[in-house]
N, C-alpha and C positions, 0 to 999 in steps of 0.2 A: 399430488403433493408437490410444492416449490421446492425445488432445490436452488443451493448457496454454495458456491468452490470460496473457501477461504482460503486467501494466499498471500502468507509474508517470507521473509528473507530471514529474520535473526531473533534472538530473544524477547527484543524488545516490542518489537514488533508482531509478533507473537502476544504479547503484554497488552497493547494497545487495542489489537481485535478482540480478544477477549471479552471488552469493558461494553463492545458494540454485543456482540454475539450474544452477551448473557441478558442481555436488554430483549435482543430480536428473542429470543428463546423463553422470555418471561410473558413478553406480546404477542408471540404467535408462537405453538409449539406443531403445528405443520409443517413443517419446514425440513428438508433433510440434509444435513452437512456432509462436506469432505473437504480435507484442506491439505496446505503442507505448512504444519505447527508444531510448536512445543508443547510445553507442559500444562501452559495457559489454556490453550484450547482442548485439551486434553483432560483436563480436570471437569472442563462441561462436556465430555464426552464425546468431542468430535474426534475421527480418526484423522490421521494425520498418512499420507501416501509415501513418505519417508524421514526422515531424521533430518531436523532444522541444521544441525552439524556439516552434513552433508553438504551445504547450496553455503556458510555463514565465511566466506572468506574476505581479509579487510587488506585494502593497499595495494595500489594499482600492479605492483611486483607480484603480489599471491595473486593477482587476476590473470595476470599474464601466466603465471606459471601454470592456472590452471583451466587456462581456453579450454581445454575437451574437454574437463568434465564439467563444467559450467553449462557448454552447449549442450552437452548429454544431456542435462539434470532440466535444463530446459525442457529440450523437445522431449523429455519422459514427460515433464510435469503440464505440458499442452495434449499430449496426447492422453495422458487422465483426464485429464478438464475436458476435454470431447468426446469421450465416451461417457462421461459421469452425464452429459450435457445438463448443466445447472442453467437456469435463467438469469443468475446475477454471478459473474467473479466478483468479488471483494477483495481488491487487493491492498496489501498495507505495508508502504515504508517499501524498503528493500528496491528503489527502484531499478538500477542495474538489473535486477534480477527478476522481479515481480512485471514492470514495465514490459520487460522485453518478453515473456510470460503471455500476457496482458496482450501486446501488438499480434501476436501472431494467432491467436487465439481467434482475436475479432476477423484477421481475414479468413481462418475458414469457416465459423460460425457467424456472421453477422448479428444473427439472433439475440446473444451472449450479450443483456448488456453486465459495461466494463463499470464500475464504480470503485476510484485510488481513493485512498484512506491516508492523508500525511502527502501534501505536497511536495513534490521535488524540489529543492533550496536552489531556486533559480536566483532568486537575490542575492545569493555569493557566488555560483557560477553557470555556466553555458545555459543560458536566460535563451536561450533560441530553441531549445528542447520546445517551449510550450509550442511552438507552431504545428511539431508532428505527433504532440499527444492528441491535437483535434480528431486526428485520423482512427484512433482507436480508444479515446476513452469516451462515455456517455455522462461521467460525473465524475467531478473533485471535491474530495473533503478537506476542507482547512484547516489548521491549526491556531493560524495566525491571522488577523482580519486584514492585517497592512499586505498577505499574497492576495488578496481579490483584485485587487488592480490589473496581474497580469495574467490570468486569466482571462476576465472580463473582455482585455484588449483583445484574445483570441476568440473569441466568445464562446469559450468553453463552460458549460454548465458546472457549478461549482456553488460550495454554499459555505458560510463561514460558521464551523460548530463549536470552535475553540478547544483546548487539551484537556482529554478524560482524568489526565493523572495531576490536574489542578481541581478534581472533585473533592469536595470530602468521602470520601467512604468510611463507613462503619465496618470496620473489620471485629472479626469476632475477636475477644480477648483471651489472650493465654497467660499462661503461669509463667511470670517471668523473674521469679523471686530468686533461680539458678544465676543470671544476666546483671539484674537492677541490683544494685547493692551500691547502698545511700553513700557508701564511704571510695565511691570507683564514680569518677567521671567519666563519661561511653563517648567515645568518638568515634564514628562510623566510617570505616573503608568501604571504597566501591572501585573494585580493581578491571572491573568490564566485565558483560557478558559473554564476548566472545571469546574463547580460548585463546586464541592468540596475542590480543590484548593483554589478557592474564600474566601472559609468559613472561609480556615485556615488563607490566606495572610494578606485578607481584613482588620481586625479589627487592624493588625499588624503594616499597611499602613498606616491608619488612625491615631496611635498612632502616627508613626514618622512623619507626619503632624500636629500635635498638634506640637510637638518639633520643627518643621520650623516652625510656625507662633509663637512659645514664642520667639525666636530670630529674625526673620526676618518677613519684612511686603511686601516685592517684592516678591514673588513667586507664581506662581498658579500652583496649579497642576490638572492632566488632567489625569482620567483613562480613557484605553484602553479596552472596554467591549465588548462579544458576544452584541447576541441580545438578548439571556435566562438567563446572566448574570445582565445586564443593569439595570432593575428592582431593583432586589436587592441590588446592589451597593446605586442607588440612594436613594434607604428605610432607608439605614445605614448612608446613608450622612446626610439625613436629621434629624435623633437622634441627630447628632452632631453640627450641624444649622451653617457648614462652609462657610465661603460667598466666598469663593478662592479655588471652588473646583468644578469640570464638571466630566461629564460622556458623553463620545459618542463611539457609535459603529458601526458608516458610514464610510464603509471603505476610501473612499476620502477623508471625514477631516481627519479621524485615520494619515494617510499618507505626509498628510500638516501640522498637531499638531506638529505630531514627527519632520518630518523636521524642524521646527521650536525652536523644544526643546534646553536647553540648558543643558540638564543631563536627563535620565533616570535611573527609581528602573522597575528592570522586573524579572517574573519570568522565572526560565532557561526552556530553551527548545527555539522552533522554531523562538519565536520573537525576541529573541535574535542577528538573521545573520540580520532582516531586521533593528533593531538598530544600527546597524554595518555599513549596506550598506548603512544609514542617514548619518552617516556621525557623531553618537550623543553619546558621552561616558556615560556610565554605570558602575552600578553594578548589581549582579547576586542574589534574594534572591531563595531560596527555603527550601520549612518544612515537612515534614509528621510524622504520629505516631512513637513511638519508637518502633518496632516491627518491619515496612515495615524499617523503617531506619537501624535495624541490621543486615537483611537479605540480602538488598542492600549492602549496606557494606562488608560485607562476599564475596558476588557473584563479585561484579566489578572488573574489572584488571585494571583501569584509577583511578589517584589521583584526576582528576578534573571534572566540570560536562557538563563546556561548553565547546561547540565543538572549538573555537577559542583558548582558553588553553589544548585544548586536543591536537589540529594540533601542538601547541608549545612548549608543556610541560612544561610549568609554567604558573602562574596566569598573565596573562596580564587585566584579567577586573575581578577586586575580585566578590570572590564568597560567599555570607553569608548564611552556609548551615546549617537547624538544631539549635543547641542552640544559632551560632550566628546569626540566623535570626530570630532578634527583633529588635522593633522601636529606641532603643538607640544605637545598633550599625549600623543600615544602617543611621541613623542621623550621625553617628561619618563620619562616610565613607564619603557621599555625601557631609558634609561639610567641611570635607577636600580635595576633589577633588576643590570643588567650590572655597576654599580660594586659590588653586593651580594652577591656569589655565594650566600653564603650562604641570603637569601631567594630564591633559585632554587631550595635545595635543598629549602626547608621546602615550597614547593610540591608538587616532585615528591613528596615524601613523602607529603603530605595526599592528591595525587592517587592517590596508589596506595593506598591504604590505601581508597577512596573504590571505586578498578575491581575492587579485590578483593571488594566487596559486591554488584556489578553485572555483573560477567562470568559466561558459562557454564559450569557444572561441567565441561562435553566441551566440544564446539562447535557455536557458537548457526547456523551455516548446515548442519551436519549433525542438528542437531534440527529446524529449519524444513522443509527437504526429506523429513524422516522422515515431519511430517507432512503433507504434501502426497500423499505416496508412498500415505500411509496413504488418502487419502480416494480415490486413483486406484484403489485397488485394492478399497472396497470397494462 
């Protein structure tokens, strides 16, 4: 039997393997897994060697703070992967963490081939990384067709599959008659999947919901929660005693919410393409310390954070980063889209014209598992 180590860093990424994993697992049911995942991988049954919680720290200060356990969770997580001895790591996203995983892996196993899932975003910084991924990856999966350039320059094997969460998927449908209600327009939060994230967004979010219900009495809004986030959210909701406010973190409602939404506030990163691929205009918040924010700054070569304004070079879906991400200006924002419909539309338009140069010709988790298939087998 072939064995598979799946290995990501954070929720989302957890998300992403999945969309592969349930493909490889539908094509070949020989195959024996073990990863370190979330709920995602979990739900197809594979065990996961500890809690995604665990390894999910963001900003160069929580990295610092936590060098030992970092390197612990490391060489725990290499020395699983060597005694499980799998024929393929599949590692996804998380590169701090998955990468360095990944490198050390290959030098005591040679054997192992490495195949990364979500390229390192060397287009906004330290673009010289790709020289010493030669040294221990066997294969890169793409997201985006515009990274093949710099790979190719290394001649790293790499193939452009394009983003799984620009699929359509058929998600099965639920009873949403509790949520939908013809007379509530649903605007969707997405406060992060990582905890920490949470702490910062959250009370931020709940601020500029205080500011739609002083003016408006039709909206409801709906966060977008882990299952380790969920909890908390709701502890904080209820300090607040909003009657026009839900949490859920079922990926099938997640999925019918949004489509249904009439605006989303998210934070940037990955959820961002699947707000995109709904069909749902937005805006973009994000916050961290001042510290991780100068250093970032420093380091970037991109003016913008989302990938959508990155492909275009302007702001097509604003971005409220840092000091203007606060409850009065993402109020200012989203209620000027909403009195605009119009600039709603002009977005989705740009957007889609934007995922049609970004999506895969078939589908980017049936190309990813093809190549994975491919290396198992030869």
């Amino acid at each position: 039997m072939k064995k598979i180590f799946v290995l990501t860093g954070e929720p989302s990424g957890d998300k992403l393997a999945s969309t592969v994993i349930s493909k490889l697992k539908k094509n070949n049911s020989n195959i024996e897994y073990l990863s370190v995942g979330g709920s995602h991988l979990k739900s197809l049954g594979i065990k996961s060697i500890f809690e995604l919680k665990e390894i999910t720290y963001i900003g160069f200060t929580s990295v610092v703070f936590n060098l030992f356990k970092i390197k612990n969770k490391i060489n725990e997580t290499v020395n699983k992967i060597i005694e499980f001895k799998p024929d393929i790591l599949f590692s996804v996203d998380s590169p701090d963490f998955t990468l360095r995983v990944a490198e050390k892996v290959k030098k005591i196993n040679p054997n192992i081939k490495t195949i990364h899932y979500v390229a390192p975003q060397v287009w906004i910084w330290r673009e010289g990384r790709v020289k010493k991924f030669k040294k221990f990856l066997d294969h890169v999966l793409l997201l985006f067709n515009f990274e093949k350039k710099y790979f190719d320059k290394e001649n790293i094997k790499n193939t452009f599959v394009g983003h799984p969460l620009l699929e359509n998927i058929n998600n099965v449908k639920a009873d949403l008659s509790n949520l939908l209600n013809n007379d509530k327009k649903i605007i969707s939060l997405f406060a992060g999947s990582r905890s920490s994230e949470t702490h910062i967004l959250l009370p931020i979010l709940l601020d500029f919901i205080k500011l739609m219900n002083e003016k408006f009495n039709d909206y409801h809004f709906v966060f977008h929660a882990t299952d380790q986030n969920k909890n908390y959210i709701n502890d904080e909701i209820k300090k607040i005693e909003f009657d026009n406010v839900e949490v859920i973190s079922d990926e099938n409602i997640k999925s019918q919410i949004l489509s249904n939404s009439i605006f989303a506030v998210a934070k940037s990163g990955t959820v961002s393409l699947e707000i995109c691929n709904s069909k749902v205009p937005s805006v973009i918040i994000y916050k961290m310390n001042l510290l991780n924010y100068i250093i970032i700054k420093f380091l970037v070569k991109t003016k913008h954070a989302n990938i959508i304004n990155i492909i275009n070079q302007k702001e097509i879906i604003p971005e409220l980063i840092q000091n203007e991400c606060n409850a009065k200006e993402i109020f200012r924002s989203v209620v000027y889209f909403l009195k605009n419909p119009e600039l709603m539309s002009k977005q989705i338009n740009e957007i889609n014209n934007t995922l049609s140069e970004i999506r895969s010709k078939t589908s980017s988790s049936e190309e990813a598992s093809a190549v994975v298939l491919n290396y198992l087998s030869s």
